[in-house]
N, C-alpha and C positions, 0 to 999 in steps of 0.2 A: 516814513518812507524817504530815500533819499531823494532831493532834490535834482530837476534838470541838473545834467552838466556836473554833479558831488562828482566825485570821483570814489572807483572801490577797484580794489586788486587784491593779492595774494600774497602771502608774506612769505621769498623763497628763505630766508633765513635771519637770524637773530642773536644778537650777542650784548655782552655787557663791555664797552669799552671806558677804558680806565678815565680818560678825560670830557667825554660824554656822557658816560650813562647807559642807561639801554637804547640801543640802534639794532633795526632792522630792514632789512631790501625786501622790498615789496615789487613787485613789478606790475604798472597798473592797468587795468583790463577796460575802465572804462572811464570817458569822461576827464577831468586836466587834476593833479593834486598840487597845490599852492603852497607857499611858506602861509605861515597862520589859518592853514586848515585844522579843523577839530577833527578827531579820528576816534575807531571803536576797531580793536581787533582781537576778537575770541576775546579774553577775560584781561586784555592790556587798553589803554586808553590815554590818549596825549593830545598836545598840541604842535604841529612842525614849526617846530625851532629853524630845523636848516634842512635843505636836502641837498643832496651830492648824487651828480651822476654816475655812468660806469666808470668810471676815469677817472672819479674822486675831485670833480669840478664841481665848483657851488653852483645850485641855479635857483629858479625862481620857481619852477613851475615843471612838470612832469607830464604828458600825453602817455594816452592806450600804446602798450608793447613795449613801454621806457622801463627797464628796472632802475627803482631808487630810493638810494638809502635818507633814512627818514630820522631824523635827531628829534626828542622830544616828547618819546613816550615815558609816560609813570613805573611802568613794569615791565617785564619781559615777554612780547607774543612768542608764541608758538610759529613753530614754520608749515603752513598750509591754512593758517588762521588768515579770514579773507577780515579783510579791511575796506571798512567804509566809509567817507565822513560826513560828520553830521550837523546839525544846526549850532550846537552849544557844548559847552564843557558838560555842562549837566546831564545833560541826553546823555551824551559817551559814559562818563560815569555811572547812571542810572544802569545802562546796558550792561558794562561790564561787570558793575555789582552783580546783576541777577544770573547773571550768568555765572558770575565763584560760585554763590549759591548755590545754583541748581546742579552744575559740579562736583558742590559737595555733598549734596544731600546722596547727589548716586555713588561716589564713593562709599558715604554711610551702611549704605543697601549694599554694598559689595562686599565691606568690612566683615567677613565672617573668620570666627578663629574654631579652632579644632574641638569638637564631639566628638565622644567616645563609636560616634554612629558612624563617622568618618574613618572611624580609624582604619578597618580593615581595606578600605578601597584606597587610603592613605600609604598605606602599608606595600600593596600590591602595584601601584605607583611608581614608588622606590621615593617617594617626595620626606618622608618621617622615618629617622633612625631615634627617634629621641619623644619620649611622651613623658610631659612636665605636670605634678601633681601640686596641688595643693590642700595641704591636708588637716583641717579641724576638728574638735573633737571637746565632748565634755570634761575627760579625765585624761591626765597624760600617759597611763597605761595603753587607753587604746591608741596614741598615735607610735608609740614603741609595738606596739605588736603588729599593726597596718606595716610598719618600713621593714618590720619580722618577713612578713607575709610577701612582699613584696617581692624581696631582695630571691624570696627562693622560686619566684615564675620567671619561667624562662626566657629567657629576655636577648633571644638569636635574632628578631627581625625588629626588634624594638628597645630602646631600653629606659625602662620606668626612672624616671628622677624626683624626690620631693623637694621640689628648691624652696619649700617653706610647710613650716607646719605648728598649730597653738593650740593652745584652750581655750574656750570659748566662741562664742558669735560668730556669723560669718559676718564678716564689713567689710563697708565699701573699700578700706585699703586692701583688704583680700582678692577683691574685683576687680582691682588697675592693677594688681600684679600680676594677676591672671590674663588679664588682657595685653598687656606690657611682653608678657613671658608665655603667650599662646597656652596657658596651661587650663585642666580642668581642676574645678576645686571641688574636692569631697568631704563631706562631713558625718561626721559622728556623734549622733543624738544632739545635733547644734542646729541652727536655723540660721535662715540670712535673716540680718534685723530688717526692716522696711525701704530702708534706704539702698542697701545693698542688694534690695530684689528689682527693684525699680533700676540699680546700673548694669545688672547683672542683663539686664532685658535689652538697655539701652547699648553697651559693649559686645554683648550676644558671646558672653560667655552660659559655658556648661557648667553649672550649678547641680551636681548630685547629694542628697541626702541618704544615709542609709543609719539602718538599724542596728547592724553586725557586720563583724569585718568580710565574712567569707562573701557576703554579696557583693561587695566590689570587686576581689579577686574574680569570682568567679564573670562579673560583666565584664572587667578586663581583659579575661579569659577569651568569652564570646566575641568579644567587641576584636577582637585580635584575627580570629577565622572569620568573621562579619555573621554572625552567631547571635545576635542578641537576641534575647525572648521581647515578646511584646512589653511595650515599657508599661507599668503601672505607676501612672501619672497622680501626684495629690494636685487635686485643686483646692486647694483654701478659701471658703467660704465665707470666715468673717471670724475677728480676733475680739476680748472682752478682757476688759483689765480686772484685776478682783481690787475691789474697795474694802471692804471688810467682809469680817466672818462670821457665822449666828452656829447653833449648837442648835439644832432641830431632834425632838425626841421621835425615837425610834429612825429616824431617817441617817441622824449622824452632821458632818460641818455641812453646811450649805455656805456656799462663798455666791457676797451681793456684787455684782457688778458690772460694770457700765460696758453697752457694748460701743467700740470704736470705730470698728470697720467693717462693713457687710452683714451678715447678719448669723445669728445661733440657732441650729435647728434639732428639736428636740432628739433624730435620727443620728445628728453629726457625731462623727470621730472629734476626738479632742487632746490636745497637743499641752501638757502643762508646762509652758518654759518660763523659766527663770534667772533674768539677767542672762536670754539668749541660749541657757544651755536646758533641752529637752530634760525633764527630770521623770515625768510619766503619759504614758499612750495610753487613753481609757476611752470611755465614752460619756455620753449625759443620761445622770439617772433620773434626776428631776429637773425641769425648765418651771420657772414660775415667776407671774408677774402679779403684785399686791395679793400673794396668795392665792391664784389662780393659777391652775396646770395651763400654759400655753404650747404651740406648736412649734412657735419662733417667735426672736425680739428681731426687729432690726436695729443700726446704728442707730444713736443719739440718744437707744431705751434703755432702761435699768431694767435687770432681774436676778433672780436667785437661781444659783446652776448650784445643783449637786451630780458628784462624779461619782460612777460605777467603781469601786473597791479603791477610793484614794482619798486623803480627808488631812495628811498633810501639809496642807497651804496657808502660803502668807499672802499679806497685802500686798501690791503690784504683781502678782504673777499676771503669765497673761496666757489666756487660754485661744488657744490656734483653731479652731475650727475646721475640717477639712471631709472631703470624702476620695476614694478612691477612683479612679478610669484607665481604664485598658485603653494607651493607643499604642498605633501598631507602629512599629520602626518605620522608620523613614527610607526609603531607598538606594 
């Protein structure tokens, strides 16, 4: 709390001057402000080097209803940042720390960039003439056929741009470009690798995966009139790397492998990718642990997973676990 007699006021204005520094006029509302008063104002904090009256006269000292210019902040206040001083540099400083902080964090939380869910109220706005794609894909066929598809929707209230597009994984540099260049990124039979799911969350970009091109046209499509069908959401349940491979009679390959994250359940859908690009969508035909049919492995367990009509596999593939959810667009 401030002490009898601190002094605190109002900062009417702020500027950076050339042979000072940052200077600001405060006008003080309470109590006397001194030469070598410690100060805190909004996310600035100093010590009064000098002050100057209305008149650009040096003084000592400042009284309630004096406005006065104050030499000797670290940063730039804000004009209506109240000012108050305080026992120690340290205090000021502590203060104004938490306070960037906490400024930042709600910037954070406000940080949102453009959804396909946005777009049609984006649209009806007049805020978006321009929707930035980013576009991945297993094979380079399908990213030529995607900018095929593209180029021939009608593009009067909007108009589709791919400012990037590759083979393979989606990463993390896919996701600060995305976030850089407001765009959503869509993929074809690829996956975000781990890292790139985790920034994609943290940048709050729109990360779409799909199976076939005409599904994104056509969300495009909806997403344009504010049309979209209920989103059918994967949640990912838990990923297993294959270690090696055994030849089980009458069964076929059964691949041994360690699960790494969440867990495998005999029910799950399963995702075969390889070095990041989806090579088959199947399910689990057998789960087994030392020869025993189980229900599920969790993380850190070993087992044998054989795939419903897929027997193709190498060492490191990594099997995606996931099941389906209907949720409903957002409003």
């Amino acid at each position: 709390a401030v002490g009898e007699g601190m002094a605190s006021g109002t900062v009417i204005e702020s500027k950076i001057d050339k042979g000072k520094g940052p200077v600001a006029t405060v006008l003080v509302k309470q109590g006397r402000m001194n030469v070598g008063d410690v100060f805190v104002a909004g996310m600035a904090y100093g010590k009064a080097r000098a002050l100057f009256d209305d008149v650009g006269k040096k003084v000592k000292e400042a009284h309630p209803a004096q406005p006065v210019e104050i030499i000797g902040f670290k940063s730039l206040p804000k004009a209506g940042d109240v000012l108050k001083v305080v026992e120690d540099e340290k205090k000021a400083r502590d203060i104004a720390e938490k306070r960037a902080l906490r400024q930042r964090l709600i910037e954070e939380k406000q940080k949102r960039h453009l959804t396909l869910e946005d777009l049609h109220h984006e649209i009806e706005e007049g805020k978006i003439k321009e929707l930035n794609i980013i576009v991945k894909a297993g094979v380079q066929g399908s990213i030529e056929a995607l900018k095929k598809s593209l180029s021939k929707i009608d593009q009067e209230e909007v108009r589709l741009k791919v400012i990037h597009s590759g083979v393979g994984a989606i990463t993390e540099t896919d996701i600060m470009l995305a976030s850089a260049s407001n765009a959503i990124i869509t993929g074809f039979n690829v996956r975000p690798d781990a890292n790139a799911k985790k920034l994609a969350e943290i940048e709050k970009v729109d990360v779409r995966t799909y199976k076939i091109i005409y599904e994104l046209v056509e969300d495009i499509n909806s997403a344009r009139i504010g049309m979209l069908k209920p989103k059918i959401e994967e949640v990912v349940e838990g990923e297993a790397t294959v270690k090696e491979l055994f030849k089980a009679p009458k069964i076929g390959v059964i691949a041994g492998c360690a699960v790494t994250n969440g867990l495998i359940n005999r029910k799950s859908k399963i995702r075969v990718i390889r070095e990041g690009v989806v090579i088959q969508d199947t399910k689990v035909a057998s789960l087994k642990r030392f020869k025993n049919d189980v229900n599920e492995v969790k993380e850190g367990y070993e087992c044998g997973i054989g795939l419903e009509n897929f027997q193709d596999l190498k060492a490191r593939d990594i099997f995606e676990a996931y099941k389906e959810v209907e949720k409903p667009r957002e409003k």
